[in-house]
ROSE-4610 file (N, C-alpha, C; in Angstrom, 1 decimal, always signed):
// ROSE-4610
residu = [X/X/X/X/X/X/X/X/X/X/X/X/X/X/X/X/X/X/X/X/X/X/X/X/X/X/X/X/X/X/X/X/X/X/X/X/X/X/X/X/X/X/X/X/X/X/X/X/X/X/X/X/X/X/X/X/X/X/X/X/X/X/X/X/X/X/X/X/X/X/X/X/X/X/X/X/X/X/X/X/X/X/X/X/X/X/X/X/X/X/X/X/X/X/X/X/X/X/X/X/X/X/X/X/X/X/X/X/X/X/X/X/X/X/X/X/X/X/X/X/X/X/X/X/X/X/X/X/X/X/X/X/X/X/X/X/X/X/X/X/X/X/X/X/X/X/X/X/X/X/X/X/X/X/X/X/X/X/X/X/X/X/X/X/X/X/X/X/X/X/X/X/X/X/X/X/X/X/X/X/X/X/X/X/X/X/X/X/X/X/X/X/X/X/X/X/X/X/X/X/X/X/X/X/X/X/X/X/X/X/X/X/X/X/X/X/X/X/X/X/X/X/X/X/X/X/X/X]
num = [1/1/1/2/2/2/3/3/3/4/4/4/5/5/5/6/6/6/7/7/7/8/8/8/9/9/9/10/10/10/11/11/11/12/12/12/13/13/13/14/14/14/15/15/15/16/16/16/17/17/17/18/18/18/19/19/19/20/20/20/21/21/21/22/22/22/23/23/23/24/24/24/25/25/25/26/26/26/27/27/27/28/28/28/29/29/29/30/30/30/31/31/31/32/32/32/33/33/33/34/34/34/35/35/35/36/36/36/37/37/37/38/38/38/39/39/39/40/40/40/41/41/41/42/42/42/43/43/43/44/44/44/45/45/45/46/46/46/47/47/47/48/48/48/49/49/49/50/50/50/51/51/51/52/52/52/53/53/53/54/54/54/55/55/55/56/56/56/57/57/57/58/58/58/59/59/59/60/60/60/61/61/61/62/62/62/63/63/63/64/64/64/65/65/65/66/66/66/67/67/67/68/68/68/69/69/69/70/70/70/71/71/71/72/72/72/73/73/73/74/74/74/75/75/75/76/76/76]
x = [+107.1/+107.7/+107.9/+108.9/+109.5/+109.9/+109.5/+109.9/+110.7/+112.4/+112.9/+113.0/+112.8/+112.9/+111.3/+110.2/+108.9/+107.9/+107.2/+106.1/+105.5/+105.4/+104.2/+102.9/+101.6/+100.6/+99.7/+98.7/+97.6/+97.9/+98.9/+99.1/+98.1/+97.5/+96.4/+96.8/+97.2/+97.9/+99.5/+99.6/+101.6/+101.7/+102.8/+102.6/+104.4/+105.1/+106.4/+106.6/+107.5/+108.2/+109.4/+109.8/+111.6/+112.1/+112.0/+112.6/+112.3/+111.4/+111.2/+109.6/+109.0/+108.1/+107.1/+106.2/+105.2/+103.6/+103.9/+102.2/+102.0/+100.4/+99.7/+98.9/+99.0/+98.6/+96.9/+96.7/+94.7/+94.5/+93.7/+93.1/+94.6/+95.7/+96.5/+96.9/+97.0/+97.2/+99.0/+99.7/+101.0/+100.9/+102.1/+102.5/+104.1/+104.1/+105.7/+106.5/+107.5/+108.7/+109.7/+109.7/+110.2/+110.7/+112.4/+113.1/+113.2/+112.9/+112.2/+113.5/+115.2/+115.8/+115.9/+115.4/+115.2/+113.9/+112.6/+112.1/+111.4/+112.0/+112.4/+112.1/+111.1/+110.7/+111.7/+112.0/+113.0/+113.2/+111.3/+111.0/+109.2/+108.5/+107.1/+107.1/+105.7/+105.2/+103.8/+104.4/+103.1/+101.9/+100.9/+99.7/+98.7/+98.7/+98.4/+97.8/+98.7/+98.1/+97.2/+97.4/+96.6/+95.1/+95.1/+93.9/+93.5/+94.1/+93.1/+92.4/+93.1/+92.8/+91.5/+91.6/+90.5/+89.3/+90.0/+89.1/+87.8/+88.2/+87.1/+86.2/+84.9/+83.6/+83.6/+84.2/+83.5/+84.1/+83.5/+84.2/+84.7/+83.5/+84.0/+85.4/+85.7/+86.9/+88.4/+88.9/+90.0/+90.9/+92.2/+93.5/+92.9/+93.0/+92.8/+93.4/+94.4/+95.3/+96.1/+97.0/+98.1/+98.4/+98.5/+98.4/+99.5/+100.5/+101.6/+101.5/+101.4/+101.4/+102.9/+103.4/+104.8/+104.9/+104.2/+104.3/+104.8/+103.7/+104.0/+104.7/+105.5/+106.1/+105.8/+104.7/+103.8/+102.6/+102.3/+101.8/+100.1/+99.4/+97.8/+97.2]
y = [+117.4/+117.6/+119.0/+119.2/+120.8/+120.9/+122.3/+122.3/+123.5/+124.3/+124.9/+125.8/+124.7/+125.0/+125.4/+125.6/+125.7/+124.4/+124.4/+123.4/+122.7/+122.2/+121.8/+121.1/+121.8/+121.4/+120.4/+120.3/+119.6/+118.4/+117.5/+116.1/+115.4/+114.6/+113.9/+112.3/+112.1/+110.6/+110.2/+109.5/+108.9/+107.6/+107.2/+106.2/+106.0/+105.0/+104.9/+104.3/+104.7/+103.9/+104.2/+103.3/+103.0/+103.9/+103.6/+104.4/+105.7/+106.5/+107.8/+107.7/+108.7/+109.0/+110.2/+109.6/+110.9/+110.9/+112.4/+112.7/+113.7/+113.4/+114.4/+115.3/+116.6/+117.7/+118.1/+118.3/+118.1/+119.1/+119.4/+120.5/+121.2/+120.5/+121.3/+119.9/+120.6/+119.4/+119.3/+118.8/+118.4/+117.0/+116.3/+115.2/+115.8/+115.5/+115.9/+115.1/+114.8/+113.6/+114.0/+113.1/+113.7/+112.6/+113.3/+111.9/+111.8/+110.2/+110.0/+110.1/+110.0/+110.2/+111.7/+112.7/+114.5/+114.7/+114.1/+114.6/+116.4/+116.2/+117.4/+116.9/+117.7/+117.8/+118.0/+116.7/+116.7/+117.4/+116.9/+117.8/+117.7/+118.2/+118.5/+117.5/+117.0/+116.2/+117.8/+118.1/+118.6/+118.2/+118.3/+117.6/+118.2/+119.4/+120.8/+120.3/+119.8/+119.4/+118.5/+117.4/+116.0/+116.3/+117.6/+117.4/+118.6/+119.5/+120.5/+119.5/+118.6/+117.4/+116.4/+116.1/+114.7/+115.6/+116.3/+117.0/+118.2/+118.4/+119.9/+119.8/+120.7/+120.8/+120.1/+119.5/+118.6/+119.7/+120.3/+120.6/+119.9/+118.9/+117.9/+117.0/+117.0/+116.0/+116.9/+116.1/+116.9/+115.2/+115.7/+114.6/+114.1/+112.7/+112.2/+111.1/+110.9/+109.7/+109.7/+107.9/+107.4/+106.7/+105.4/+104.4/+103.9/+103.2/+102.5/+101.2/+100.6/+100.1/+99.1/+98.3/+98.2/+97.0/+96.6/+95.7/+96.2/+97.7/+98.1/+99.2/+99.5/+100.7/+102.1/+102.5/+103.7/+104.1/+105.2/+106.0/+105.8/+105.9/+105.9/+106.1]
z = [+60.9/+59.6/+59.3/+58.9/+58.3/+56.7/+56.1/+55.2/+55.3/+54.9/+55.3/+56.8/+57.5/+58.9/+59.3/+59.0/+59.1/+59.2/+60.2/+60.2/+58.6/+59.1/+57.8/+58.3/+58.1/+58.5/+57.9/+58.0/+57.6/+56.6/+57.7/+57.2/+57.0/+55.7/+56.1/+55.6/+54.8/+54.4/+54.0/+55.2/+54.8/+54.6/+53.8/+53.3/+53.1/+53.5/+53.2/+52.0/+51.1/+49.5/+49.7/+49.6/+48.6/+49.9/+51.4/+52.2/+52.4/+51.8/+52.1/+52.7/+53.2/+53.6/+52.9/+52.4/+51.4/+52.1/+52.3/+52.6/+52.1/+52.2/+51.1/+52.3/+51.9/+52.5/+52.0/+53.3/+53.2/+51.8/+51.2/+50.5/+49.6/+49.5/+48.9/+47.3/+46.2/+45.0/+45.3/+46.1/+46.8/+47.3/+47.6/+48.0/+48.5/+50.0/+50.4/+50.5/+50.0/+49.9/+51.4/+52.2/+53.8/+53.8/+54.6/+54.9/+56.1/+56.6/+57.9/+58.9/+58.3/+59.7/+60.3/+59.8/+59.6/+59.9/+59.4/+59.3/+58.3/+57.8/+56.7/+55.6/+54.8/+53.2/+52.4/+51.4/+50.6/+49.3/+48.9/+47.5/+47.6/+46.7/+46.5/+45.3/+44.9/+43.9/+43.7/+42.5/+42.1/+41.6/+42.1/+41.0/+40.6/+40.1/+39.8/+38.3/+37.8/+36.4/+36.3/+36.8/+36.8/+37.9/+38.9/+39.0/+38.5/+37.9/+36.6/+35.4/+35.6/+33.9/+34.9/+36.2/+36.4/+37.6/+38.2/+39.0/+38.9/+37.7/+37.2/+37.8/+37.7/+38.0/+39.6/+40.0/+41.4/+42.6/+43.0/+44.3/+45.8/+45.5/+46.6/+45.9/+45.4/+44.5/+45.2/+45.9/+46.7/+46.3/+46.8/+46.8/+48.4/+48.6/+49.8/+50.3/+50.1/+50.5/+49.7/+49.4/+49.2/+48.8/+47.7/+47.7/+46.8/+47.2/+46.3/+45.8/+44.8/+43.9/+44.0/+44.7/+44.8/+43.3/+43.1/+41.8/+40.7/+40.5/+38.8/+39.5/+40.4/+41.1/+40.6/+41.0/+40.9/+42.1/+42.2/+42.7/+42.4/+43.0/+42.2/+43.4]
């Protein structure tokens, strides 16, 4: 996977939706939207806010996976 022509490392959970491919990057608050005929990062999911708001105080508390929801079509 590349993001403007550069690697992108520390894949740790992919998960396909609605035809695209998203993985979340170990120890980083991101989700990369990558389209699988390219392989190339389409756009970022920031989650910068959402784990300043559920994550505080824990240092073990990192993003670690992926899970779609295809019922209520969402992310969790």
């Amino acid at each position: 996977m590349t993001d403007g022509g550069r690697p992108v490392e520390s894949l740790n959970e992919l998960e396909v939706v609605k035809g695209e491919i998203l993985a979340n990057i170990w120890m980083k608050n991101v989700i990369a939207r990558i389209d699988p005929a390219t392989g190339r990062v389409k756009a970022w999911i920031d989650l910068d806010a959402i784990c300043r708001e559920h994550l505080t105080g824990n240092t073990d508390a990192v993003l670690n996976g992926i899970a779609y929801d295809a019922k209520g079509d969402r992310l969790s």
